[in-house]
C-alpha positions as CSV (number, residue, x, y, z in Angstrom):
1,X,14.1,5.3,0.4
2,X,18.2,4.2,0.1
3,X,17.0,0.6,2.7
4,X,14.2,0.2,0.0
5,X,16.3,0.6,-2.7
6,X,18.5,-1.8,-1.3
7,X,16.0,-4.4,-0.6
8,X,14.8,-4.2,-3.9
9,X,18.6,-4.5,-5.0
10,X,19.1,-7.5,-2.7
11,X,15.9,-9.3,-4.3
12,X,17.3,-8.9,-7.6
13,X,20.3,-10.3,-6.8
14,X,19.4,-13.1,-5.4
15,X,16.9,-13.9,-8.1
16,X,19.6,-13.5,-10.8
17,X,22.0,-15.4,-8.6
18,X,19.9,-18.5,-7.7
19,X,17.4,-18.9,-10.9
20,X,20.2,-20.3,-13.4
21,X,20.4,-24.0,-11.9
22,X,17.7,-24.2,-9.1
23,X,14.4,-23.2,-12.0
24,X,15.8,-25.4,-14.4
25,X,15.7,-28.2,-12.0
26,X,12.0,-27.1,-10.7
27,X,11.0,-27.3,-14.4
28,X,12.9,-30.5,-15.1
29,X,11.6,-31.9,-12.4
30,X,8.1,-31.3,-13.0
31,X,8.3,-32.9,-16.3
32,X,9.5,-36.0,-14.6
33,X,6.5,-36.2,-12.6
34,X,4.9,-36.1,-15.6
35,X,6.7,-38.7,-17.3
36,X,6.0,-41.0,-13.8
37,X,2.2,-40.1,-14.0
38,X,2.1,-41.6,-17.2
39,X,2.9,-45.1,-16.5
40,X,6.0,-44.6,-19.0
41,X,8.4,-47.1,-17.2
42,X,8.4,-50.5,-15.8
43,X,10.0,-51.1,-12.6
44,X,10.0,-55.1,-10.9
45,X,9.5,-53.9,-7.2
46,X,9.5,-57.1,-5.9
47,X,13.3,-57.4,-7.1
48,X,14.2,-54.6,-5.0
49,X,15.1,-56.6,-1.5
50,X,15.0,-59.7,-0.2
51,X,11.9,-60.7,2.0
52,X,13.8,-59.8,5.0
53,X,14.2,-56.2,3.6
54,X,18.0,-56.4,3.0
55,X,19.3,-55.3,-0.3
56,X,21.1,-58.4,-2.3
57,X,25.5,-58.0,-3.2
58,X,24.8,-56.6,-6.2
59,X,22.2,-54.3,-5.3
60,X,24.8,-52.9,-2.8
61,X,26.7,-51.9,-5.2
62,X,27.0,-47.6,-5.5
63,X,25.8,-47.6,-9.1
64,X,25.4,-44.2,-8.9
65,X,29.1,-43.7,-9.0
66,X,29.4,-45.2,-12.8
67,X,30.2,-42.8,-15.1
68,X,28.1,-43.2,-17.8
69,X,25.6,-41.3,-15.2
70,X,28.0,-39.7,-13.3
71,X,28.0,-37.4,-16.3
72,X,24.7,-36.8,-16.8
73,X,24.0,-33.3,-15.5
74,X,21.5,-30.8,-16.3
75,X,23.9,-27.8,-16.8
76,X,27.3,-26.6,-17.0
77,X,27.2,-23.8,-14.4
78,X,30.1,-23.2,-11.9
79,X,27.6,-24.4,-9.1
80,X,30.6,-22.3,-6.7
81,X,29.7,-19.1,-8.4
82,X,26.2,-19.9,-7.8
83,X,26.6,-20.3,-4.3
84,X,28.7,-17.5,-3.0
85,X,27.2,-14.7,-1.1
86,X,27.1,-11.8,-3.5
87,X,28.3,-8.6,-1.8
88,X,25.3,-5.8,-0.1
89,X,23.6,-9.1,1.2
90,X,23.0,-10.2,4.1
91,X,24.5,-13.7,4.9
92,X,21.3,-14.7,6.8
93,X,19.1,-13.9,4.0
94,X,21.1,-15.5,1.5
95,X,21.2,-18.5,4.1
96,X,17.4,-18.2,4.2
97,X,16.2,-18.4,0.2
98,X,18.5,-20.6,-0.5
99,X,17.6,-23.3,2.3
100,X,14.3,-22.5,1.3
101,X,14.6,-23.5,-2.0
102,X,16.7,-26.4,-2.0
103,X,13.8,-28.0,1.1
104,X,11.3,-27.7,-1.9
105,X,14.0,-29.0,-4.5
106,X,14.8,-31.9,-2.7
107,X,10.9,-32.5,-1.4
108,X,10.2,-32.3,-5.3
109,X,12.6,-34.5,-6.0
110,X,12.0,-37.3,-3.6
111,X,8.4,-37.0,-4.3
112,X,9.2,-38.6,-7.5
113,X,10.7,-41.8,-5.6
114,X,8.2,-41.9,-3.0
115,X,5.9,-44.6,-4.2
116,X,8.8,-46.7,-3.7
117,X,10.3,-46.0,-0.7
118,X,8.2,-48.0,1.7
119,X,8.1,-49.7,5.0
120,X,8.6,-52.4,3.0
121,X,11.4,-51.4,1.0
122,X,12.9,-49.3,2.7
123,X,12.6,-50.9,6.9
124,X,15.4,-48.0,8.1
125,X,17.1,-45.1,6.6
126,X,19.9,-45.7,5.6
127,X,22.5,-44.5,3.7
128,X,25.3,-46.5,2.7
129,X,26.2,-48.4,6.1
130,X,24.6,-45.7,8.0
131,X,21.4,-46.0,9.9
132,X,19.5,-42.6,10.8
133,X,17.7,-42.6,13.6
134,X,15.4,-39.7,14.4
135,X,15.5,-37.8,17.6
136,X,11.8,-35.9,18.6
137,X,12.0,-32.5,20.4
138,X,12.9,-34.3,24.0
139,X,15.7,-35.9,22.2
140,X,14.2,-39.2,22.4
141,X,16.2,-41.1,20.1
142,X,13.8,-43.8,17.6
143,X,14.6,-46.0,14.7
144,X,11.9,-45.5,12.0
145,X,11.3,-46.8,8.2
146,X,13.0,-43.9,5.4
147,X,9.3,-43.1,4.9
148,X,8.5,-42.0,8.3
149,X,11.8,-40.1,9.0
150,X,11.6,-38.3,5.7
151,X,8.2,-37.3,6.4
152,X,9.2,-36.3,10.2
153,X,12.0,-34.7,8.0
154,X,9.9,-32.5,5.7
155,X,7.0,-31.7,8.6
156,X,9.9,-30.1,10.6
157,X,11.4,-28.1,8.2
158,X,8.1,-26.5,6.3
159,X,7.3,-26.0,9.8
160,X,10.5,-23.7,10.4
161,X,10.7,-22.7,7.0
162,X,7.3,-21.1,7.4
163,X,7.4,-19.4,11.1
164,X,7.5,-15.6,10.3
165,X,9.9,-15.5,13.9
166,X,12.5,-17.7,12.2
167,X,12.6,-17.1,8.0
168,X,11.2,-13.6,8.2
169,X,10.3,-12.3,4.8
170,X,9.7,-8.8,5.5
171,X,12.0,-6.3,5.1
172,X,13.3,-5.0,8.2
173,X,12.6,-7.7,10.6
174,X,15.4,-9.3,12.5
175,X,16.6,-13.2,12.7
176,X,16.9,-15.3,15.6
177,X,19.9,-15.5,17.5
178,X,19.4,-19.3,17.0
179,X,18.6,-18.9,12.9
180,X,22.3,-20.4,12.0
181,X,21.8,-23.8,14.1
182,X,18.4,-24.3,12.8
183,X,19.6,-23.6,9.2
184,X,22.4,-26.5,9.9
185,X,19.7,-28.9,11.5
186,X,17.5,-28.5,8.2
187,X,20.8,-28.7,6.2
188,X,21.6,-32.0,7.9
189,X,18.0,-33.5,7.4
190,X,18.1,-32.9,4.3
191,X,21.3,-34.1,3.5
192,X,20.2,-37.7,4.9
193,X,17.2,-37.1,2.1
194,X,19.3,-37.0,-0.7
195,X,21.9,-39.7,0.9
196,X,18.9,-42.2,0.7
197,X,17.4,-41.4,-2.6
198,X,21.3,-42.5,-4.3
199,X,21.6,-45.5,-2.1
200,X,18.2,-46.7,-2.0
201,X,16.3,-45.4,-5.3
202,X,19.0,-44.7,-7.9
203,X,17.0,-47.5,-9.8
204,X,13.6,-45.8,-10.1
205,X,15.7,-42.4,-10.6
206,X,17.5,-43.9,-13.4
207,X,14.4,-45.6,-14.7
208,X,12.5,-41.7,-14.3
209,X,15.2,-40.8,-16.3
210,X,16.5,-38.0,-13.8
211,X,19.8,-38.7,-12.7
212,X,20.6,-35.6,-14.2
213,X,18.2,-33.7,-12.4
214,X,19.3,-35.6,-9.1
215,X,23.4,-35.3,-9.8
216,X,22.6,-31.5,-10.2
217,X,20.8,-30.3,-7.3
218,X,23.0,-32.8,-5.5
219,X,26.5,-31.1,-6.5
220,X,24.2,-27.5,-5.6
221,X,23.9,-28.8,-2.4
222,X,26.8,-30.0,-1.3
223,X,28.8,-26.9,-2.7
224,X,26.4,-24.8,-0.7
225,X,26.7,-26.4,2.6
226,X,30.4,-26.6,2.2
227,X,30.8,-23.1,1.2
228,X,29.0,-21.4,4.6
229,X,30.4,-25.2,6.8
230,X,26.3,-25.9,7.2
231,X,27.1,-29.7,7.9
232,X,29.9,-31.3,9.4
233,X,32.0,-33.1,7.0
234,X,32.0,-36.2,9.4
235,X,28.5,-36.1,8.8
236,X,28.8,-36.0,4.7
237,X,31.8,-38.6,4.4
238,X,29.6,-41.6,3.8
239,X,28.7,-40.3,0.7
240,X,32.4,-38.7,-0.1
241,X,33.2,-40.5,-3.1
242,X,29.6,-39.0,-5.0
243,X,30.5,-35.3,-3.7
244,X,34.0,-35.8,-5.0
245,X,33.6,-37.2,-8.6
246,X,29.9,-34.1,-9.3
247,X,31.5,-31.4,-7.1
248,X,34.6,-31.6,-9.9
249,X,34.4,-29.6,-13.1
250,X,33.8,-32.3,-16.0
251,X,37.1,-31.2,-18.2
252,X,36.0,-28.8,-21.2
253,X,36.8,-31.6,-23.8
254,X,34.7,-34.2,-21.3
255,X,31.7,-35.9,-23.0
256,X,28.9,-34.5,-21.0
257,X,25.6,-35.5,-21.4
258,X,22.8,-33.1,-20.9
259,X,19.4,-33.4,-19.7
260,X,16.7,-31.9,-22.3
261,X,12.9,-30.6,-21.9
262,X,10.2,-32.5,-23.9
């Protein structure tokens, strides 16, 4: 009766602790996909590269760091309150809903991108200067459109995501020895995900009209994996300056501009 209790407690917890930022964004987002089903934006795709698939100067340029969307956010929650373990859990569950729920975030939220993000426009992915290449189970190493690796991306973790041996969800049943690495790996992945939507389709996020949305679950994130060390910070540092400027309380007297419902 006390371990049931206790579970119960830990579900609770959890709900309450994770439910401020991450639903809003689930809502949000949904209402984007909405808004993108409509038809109710105008995008020139054919301006997006050059016909050898390389971005122009300007387009090079990290837009996403101006502030007049730097700003935009969807709420004013200490994200590093949100992501601290709260005391009678267990770090692996903890470690387990939430990489659960930021996978589905961040598969929402690229899913609003995706019609863009071809092997056309997007011939590698890349990140800044960075080129990921993607690495099969033999470790064959393979250089593959942002498409393809995000979809190799997103296979592999609902795979893991899903196996009963690896994210157990019932009470009482143990995690791998291995869980940790294979949180990390997914944490990694998906950090390359969100890496490629700013540098490669902050356009059509702008133009969907959720930046906010994006600069949110972003700043969620990152404080997350820094918080339990989930990815190496060699491995984040091409996309420093972002983390830096949304992982930085806006001052209380900051004009902040907030995402609405509609």
């Amino acid at each position: 009766m006390q371990e049931e209790t206790l579970s119960k407690r830990e579900s609770l917890r959890k709900e309450s602790q994770t439910r401020t930022t991450l639903d809003i964004l689930a809502r949000l987002l949904s209402v984007g996909m909405r808004f993108k089903r409509n038809g109710s934006y105008t995008l020139n795709r054919k301006s997006k590269t050059k016909p050898n698939g390389k971005k122009t100067p300007a387009e090079e340029k990290k837009h996403y760091l101006e502030p007049e969307y730097t700003k935009v956010r969807v709420v004013d929650s200490d994200l590093k309150e949100l992501v601290v373990l709260p005391r009678e859990i267990d770090l692996n569950e903890w470690l387990a809903s939430n990489t659960t729920t930021f996978f589905n975030l961040i598969n929402l939220q690229y899913s609003t991108i995706s019609e863009f993000c071809t092997g056309d426009t997007c011939q590698s992915m890349t990140a800044c200067n960075t080129i990921y290449y993607w690495y099969d189970e033999k470790g064959k190493k393979s250089k593959c459109t942002a498409p393809q690796y995000v979809d190799f991306v997103m296979s592999l973790v609902q795979k893991l995501v899903t196996d009963e041996d690896i994210f157990p969800t019932k009470y009482g049943k143990e995690f791998p020895n291995s869980f940790e690495s294979l949180v990390k790996k997914i944490c990694r992945y998906l950090f390359h995900v969100l890496a490629h939507i700013y540098w490669a389709h902050f356009k059509e996020t702008v133009a969907l009209e959720l930046q906010g949305h994006l600069n949110t679950l972003y700043a969620h994130f990152i404080v997350f994996v820094r918080e339990f060390n989930l990815v190496d910070p060699k491995d984040m540092c091409v996309m420093d300056d972002l983390s830096e400027v949304l992982c930085t309380p806006l001052p209380p007297n900051a004009q902040q501009n907030h995402v609405t419902e509609r």
